[in-house]
N, C-alpha and C positions, 0 to 999 in steps of 0.2 A: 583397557578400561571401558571402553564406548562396547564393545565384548557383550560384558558384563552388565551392562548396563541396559544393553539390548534384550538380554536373554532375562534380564530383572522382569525388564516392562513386557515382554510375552508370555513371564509365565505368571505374571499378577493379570492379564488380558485373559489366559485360560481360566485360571481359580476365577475370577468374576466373571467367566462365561458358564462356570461350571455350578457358580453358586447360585447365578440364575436361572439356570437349568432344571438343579435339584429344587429349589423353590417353586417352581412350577407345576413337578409333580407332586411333591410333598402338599398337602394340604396345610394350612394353617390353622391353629389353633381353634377358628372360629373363620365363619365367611367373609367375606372381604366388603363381599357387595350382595346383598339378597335382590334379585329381579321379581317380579310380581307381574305374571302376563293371565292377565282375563280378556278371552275371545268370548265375546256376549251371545247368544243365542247357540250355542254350541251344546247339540247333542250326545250322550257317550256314543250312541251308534254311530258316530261320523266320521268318528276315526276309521272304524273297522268297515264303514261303508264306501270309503275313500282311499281308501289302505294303497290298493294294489296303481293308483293315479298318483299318491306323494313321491316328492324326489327324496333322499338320504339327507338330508341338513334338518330338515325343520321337523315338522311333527314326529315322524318316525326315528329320529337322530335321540329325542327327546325321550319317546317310550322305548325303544329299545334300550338306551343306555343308562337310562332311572329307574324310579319303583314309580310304574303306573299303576294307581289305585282305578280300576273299573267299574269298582261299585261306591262309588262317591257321589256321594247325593245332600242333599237341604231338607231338612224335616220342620220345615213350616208349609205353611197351604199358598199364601202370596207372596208365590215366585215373581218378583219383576225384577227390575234393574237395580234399582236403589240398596233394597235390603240384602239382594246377594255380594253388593260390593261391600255392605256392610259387616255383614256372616263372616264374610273373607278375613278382613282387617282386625275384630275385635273379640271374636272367637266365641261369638254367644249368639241366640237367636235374635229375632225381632221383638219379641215382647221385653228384652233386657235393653237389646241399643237403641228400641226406638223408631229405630228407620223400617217403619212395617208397610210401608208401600213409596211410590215415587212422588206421590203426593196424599192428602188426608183433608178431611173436611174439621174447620175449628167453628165447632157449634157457636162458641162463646162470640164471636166476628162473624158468624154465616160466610165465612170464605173458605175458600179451598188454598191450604199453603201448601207450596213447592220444597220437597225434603230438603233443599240446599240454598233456596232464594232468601237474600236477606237486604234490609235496605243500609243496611249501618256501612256499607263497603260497597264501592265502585269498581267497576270492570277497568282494567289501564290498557290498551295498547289496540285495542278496538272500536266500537260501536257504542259510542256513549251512554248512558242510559242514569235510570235513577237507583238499577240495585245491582247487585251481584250476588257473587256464591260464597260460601264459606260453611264448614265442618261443625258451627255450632248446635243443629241439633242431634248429632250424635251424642248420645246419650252416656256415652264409656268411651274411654280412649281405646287406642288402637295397638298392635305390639310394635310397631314404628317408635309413635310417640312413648311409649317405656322404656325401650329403647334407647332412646335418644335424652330420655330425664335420667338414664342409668346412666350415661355418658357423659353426662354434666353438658347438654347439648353441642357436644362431638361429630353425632355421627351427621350425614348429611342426605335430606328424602326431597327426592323429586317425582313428580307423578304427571304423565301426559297421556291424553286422549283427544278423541275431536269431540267426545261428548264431556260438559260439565261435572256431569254425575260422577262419572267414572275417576275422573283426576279429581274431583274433591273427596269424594268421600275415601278412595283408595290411599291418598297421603294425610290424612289425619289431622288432629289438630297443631302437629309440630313440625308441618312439610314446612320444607325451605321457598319449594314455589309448588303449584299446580297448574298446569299449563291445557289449554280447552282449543279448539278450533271456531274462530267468530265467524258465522256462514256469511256475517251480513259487510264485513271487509277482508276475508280471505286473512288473516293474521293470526298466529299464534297470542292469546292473550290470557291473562290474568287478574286477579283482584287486588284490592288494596288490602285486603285481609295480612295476604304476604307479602306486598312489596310495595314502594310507591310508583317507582319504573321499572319496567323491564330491561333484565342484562343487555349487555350488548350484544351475547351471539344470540339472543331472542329476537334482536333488533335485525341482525344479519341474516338470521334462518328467513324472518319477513321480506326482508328487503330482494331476496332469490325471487320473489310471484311464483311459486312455484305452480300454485292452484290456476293463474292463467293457463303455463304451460298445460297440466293435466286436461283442463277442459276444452282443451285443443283436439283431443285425442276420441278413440272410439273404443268401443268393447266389446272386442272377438271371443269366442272359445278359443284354449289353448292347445284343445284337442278335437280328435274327428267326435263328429257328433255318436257313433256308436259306441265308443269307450268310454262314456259315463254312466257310473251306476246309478243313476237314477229312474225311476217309475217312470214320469212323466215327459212327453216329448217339448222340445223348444218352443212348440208352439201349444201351449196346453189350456182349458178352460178351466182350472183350477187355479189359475195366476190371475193376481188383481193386478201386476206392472206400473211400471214407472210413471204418474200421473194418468193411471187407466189406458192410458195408449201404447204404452211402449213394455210391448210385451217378447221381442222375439229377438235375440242378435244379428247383427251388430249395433249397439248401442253406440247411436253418432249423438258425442257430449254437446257439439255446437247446436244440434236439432232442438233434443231436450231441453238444453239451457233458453231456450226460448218461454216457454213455461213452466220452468222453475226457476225462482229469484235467484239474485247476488251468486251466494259458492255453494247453496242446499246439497245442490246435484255431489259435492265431494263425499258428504256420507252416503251415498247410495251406491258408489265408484268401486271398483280395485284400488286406483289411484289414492284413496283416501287412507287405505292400509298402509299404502306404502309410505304418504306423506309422514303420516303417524310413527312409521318404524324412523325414517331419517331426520324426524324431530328427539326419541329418544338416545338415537347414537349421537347425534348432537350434544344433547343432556350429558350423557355419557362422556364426552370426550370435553365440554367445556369446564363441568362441577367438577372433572379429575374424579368421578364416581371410583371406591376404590380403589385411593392411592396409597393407604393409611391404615394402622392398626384399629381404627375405629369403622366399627361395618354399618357402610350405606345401604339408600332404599331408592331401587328406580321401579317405579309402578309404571306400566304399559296396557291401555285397555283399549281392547280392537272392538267397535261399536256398531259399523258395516255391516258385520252380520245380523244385526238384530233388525237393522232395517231393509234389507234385501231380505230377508228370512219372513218378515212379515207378508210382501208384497207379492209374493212367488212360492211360498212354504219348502218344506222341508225336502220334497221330491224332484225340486225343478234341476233344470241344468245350471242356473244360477248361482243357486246355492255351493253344489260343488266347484265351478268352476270358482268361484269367490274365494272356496278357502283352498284350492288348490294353487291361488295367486298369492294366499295369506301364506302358506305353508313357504312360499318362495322367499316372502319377506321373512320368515321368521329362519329359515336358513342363512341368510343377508348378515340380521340383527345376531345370531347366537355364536356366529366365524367374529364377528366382530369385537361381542364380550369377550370371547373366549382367546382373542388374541390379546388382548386391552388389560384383562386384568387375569385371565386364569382362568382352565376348567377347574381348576381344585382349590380356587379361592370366590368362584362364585355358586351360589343357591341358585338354583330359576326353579320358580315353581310353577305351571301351567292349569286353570283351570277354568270356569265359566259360569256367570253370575246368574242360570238358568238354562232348562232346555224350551223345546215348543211342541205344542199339537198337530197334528194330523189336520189338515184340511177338512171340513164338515162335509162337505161335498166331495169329496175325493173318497172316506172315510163310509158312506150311503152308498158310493155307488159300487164297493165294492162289501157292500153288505154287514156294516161293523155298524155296531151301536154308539150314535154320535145326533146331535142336533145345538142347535143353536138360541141360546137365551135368551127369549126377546125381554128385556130388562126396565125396558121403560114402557112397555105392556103391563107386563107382574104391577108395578109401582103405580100406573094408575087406577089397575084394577082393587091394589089395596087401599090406596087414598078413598075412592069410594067406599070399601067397607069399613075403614075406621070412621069415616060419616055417618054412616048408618046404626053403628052402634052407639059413637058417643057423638054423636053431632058434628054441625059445622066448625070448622078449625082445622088447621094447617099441620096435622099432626106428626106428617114426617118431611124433615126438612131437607133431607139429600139421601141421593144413592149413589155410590161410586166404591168400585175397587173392593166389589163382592156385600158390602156393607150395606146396612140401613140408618139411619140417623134418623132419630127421633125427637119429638119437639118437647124435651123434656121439663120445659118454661111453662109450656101450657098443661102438660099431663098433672106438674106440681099443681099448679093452678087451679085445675078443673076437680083437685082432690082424687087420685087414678091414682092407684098402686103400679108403679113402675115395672115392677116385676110381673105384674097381670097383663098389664098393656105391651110387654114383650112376647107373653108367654101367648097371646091372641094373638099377635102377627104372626109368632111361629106356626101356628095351627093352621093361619089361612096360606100364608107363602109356599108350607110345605108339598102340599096338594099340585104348585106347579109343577109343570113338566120342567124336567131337566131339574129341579133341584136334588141331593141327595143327603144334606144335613144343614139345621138349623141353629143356631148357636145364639144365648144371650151371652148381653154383658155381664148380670147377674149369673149365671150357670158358668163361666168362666172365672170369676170371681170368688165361688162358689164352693167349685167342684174341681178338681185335681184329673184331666183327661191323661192316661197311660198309654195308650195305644191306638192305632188307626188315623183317621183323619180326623177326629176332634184331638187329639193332641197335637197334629201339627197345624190346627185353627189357630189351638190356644195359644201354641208358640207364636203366632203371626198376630195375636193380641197382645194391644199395649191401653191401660184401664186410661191413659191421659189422649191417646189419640184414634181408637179405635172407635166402628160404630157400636149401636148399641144391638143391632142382629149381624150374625155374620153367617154368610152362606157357603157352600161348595157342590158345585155342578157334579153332576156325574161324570164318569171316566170317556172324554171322548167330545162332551162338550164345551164351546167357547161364547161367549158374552155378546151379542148382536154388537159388530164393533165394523169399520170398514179395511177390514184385512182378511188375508186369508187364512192365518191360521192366529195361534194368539199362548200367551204362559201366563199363567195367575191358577194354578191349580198344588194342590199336593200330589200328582200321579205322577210317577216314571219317567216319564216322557219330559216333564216339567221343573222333576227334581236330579235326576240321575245327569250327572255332568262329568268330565274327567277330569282325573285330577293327576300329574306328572310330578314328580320331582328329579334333579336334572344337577349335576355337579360335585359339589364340596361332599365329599365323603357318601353320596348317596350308593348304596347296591343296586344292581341291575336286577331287577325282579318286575314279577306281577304279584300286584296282591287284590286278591278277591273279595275278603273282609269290608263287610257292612262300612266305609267312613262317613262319620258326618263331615261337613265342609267345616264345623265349628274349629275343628281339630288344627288346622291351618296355622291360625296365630299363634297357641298355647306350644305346638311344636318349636315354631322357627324362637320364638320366645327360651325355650327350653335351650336349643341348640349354641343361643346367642350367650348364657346364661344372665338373663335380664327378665326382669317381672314379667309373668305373664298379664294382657289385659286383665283388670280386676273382676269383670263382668264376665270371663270367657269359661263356656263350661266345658269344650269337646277336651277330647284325650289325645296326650302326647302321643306321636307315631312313632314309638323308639324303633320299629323293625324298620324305616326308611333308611337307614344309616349306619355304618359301619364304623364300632363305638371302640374298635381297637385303636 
C-alpha cells in the first residue's frame, strides 16, 4: 500500500512539474505582466554605437530576441521629457494629451506651471513640503488605466523612477502607487494622490540607506580607455562636467558630495540606475506583479542618462560607460522577470522619451552647420521693436520652451488685431540667425500642416497651453542654456529613439518601417483586448507578434 502510494505522490510530483513547465513555454492567452522600460536621453545610434562593448543579458538579449523597430521616432518638434512619457502611455501626440513641454507659461496667473506639480496632494515618505505630483493634467487616459477600468480595477500598475516625471506620468491616472527618488532624504517616496502611507517593503527598501552606501563609492571606467567608441577623449573641452569641475575619471562620490546637496549627486551616478533597478524587482516581488489572470503594469524609467548626457554630450566616455553599466543592470532586472513570472507571459517593451544634439562646439569645429541661440538677445531686441511701433507697454510676457507669449490683455486693450501683432513678430524674429520657422497661434488654428516641421509644430500645439509664436531652430542648433548639448527639436537626432519589444509571443525580427512612438499604447491595448486610449491616434504593430 505505502507502494502505491509512493508512486501516486511521484507521478502527481512529475505531472505538476510537467504542467509547470509547459506553462512556461506555452504562452498565455494574453500577457501576464506588461514592463515598460524608458532609458531617457537615449539615441537610436547608441545601440549600434555601443554594440560590440554590451554583454548578452540586457540590451542585445533584448534586440536580438524581439522585433527591434530602428526607425522609431516622435513627430512633434518639443522633444523633452514630459510629453515623451506622455506619447508613450496614451498613444496620441502632444497637442491631444496636453503634456506639450515639461513645463508651460499660464498667461491667465503670469506663472510658469510644472506639468505634474500640484497643491491638492502631499508628498509621504520624504521631504515635507506644500505640493506634490499627480497625473491630473494629462489630458486623456492612458492604455494602463483602460486597462485596468476593463478589469473592473483588477489589474495592478506600479511605476518607479528617481525622477517624478517619469513615475507619474508613465503610471496614469489608475497606478496603484508611483514611486520617485526624494534627493533631499535619500527615500523612496510618493504622494497622497495614491496613498496615505507607504507599504511596508517601501518602508524596508528605505530603511537599507542604500544611497549612503553608493556615495561611498567612486566611478571608474569599466574598460581600458581605448575600447570605447567614442569621438572624444576622457578629458575633453566639449564636456561642461559635474558642477564644472569634475570632468575626468575617477569620480570620487565623497569629493563631489561636497558641493552637491543632500543625495543630488545619485542622479548623476551608475549607482542611481542600479538603485532604480532594485526598487522595481522590489515592486516586483512585493505587488506579486504577475501572479494572476489579470495583466499588470510595472513602469521603469532610467533618468541618469538625461542628466550625464547633458553635462558631457553624446561623445564622451561617460556617456557609454553609463549605459554600458545600465545594460548590466538591465541584464540583473530581465534574469529576474523572466524567472519570476515568464518569458512567454511577460511583454517588456524598451524605448526613450527623446534623443540629443551634437555639441555646438564640437559640431564648428568639425565643420557642420550648428550655432547657438541666443534667446534672451532675440527677445530684447523684439521688446524694443514692438515699442517703437505701438508704444510703451509690456507686450510680451514670457519666452520659454521655443514659445513667445504675448500680452494679449493689453494688445485687446490697445484695439491691435491679434493676428497682425503675431504676424509682425513673425517678420521681425524670423530675420534671426538660427531661426528656421515661425509659427502663430492663429495659422495653427487655422491652417491644417501635412508635412515637415510645421506639422510636427502643430503636433506639439495645444490652443489651452501653448504660446502664441512658436519657433524651430535649424538642424544643429540648441537654445543658449548651460549644458553642452540640449533636445527640444523635431530633427533625427532628437526624435529617432529605439524601440524593442521583447517576450509574450513577440518574433525575432528588424523592422525598418517609419513607427511613430504613438503606436505603443494602441498596440499593447490591442494585444490585451482592452480599449484603446480614446485620444490615441498611432497604428497597431500587428507584424510584432505571432498571432498563431
Amino acid at each position: 500500500m505505502k507502494k502505491i502510494i509512493l508512486l501516486a505522490l511521484s507521478l502527481f510530483a512529475i505531472y505538476s512539474s510537467s504542467i509547470s513547465q509547459i506553462e512556461s513555454v506555452i504562452p498565455s492567452d494574453k500577457p501576464k505582466l506588461v514592463v515598460g522600460i524608458v532609458v531617457e536621453q537615449m539615441r537610436q545610434d547608441y545601440l549600434e554605437r555601443f554594440w560590440n562593448n554590451l554583454g548578452d543579458k540586457g540590451f542585445k538579449k533584448l534586440a536580438i530576441n524581439g522585433s527591434f523597430c530602428q526607425n522609431a521616432n516622435y513627430e512633434y518638434s518639443l522633444t523633452q521629457a514630459a510629453p515623451g512619457y506622455a506619447t508613450i502611455v496614451t498613444g496620441c501626440e502632444p497637442s491631444e494629451h496636453g503634456i506639450v513641454s515639461d513645463y508651460w507659461f499660464n498667461a491667465l496667473t503670469g506663472n510658469k506651471e510644472h506639468c505634474i506639480e500640484t497643491k491638492s496632494y502631499k508628498t509621504i515618505g520624504g521631504n515635507p513640503s506644500n505640493f506634490s505630483y499627480s497625473p491630473k493634467n494629462i489630458l486623456t487616459t492612458t492604455f494602463s488605466d483602460e486597462a485596468k477600468l476593463f478589469g473592473q480595477g483588477k489589474s495592478k500598475t506600479i511605476s518607479v523612477s528617481l525622477d517624478p516625471i517619469g513615475a507619474i506620468i508613465s503610471g496614469g491616472y489608475t497606478a496603484d502607487a508611483a514611486y520617485w527618488f526624494d534627493t533631499k532624504t535619500g527615500n523612496w517616496v510618493s504622494s497622497t494622490y495614491y496613498m496615505n502611507e507607504l507599504p511596508a517593503w517601501v518602508k524596508e527598501q528605505n530603511d537599507k540607506k542604500m544611497p549612503d552606501d553608493y556615495l561611498q563609492r567612486e566611478w571608474s571606467p569599466l574598460l581600458e580607455t581605448e575600447k570605447y567608441n567614442t569621438a572624444q577623449a576622457d578629458s575633453s573641452i566639449y564636456e561642461y562636467g559635474i558642477d564644472m569641475v569634475y570632468k575626468t575619471f575617477p569620480y570620487k562620490y565623497e569629493e563631489i558630495s561636497k558641493s552637491i546637496k543632500d543625495y543630488e549627486l545619485l542622479n548623476l551616478i551608475p549607482e542611481g540606475q542600479t538603485h532604480l533597478t532594485d526598487m522595481a524587482i522590489a515592486a516586483l516581488y512585493n505587488e506579486e506583479l504577475g501572479k494572476d489572470k489579470f495583466t499588470d503594469f510595472l513602469f521603469i524609467n532610467y533618468s541618469v542618462s538625461e542628466n550625464i548626457g547633458k553635462l558631457f554630450g553624446p561623445q564622451s566616455m561617460e556617456v557609454e560607460d553609463l549605459f554600458l553599466r545600465l545594460d548590466r543592470d538591465l541584464g540583473h532586472l530581465i534574469s529576474v522577470i523572466e524567472d519570476v513570472v515568464g518569458k512567454n507571459n511577460v511583454l517588456i517593451y524598451l524605448t526613450s522619451n527623446h534623443g540629443v544634439s551634437e555639441n555646438p562646439e564640437y559640431l564648428a569645429d568639425n565643420k557642420m552647420p550648428t550655432g547657438v541661440f541666443k534667446q534672451h538677445y532675440i527677445l530684447t531686441l523684439l521688446r524694443s521693436y514692438l515699442k517703437a511701433i505701438y508704444g510703451e507697454g509690456d507686450w510680451v510676457l514670457d519666452y520659454n520652451n521655443n514659445q513667445i507669449y504675448l500680452n494679449k490683455t493689453l494688445i485687446e486693450d490697445s484695439q491691435i488685431s491679434l493676428n497682425e501683432f503675431q504676424e509682425k513678430v513673425i517678420s521681425f524674429i524670423i530675420n534671426s540667425a538660427g531661426i528656421s520657422n515661425a509659427i502663430s497661434s492663429h495659422q495653427f488654428q487655422n491652417i491644417i500642416f501635412t508635412q515637415g516641421m510645421p506639422k510636427k509644430m502643430q503636433n506639439s500645439f495645444n490652443q489651452k497651453r501653448s504660446g502664441d509664436i512658436m519657433i524651430s531652430l535649424k538642424a544643429g542648433w540648441i537654445e543658449d542654456i548651460p549644458f553642452v548639448c540640449n533636445h527640444n527639436s523635431g530633427y533625427k537626432y532628437d526624435t529617432n529613439v529605439p524601440l524593442i519589444w521583447y517576450g509574450w509571443k513577440v518574433k525575432k525580427q528588424n523592422i525598418f518601417n517609419n513607427v511613430n512612438i504613438t503606436s505603443i499604447a494602441p498596440t499593447i491595448s490591442k494585444i490585451l483586448n482592452t480599449p484603446a486610449p480614446p485620444a490615441s491616434t498611432g497604428e497597431v504593430l500587428n507584424s510584432v507578434f505571432n498571432n498563431k
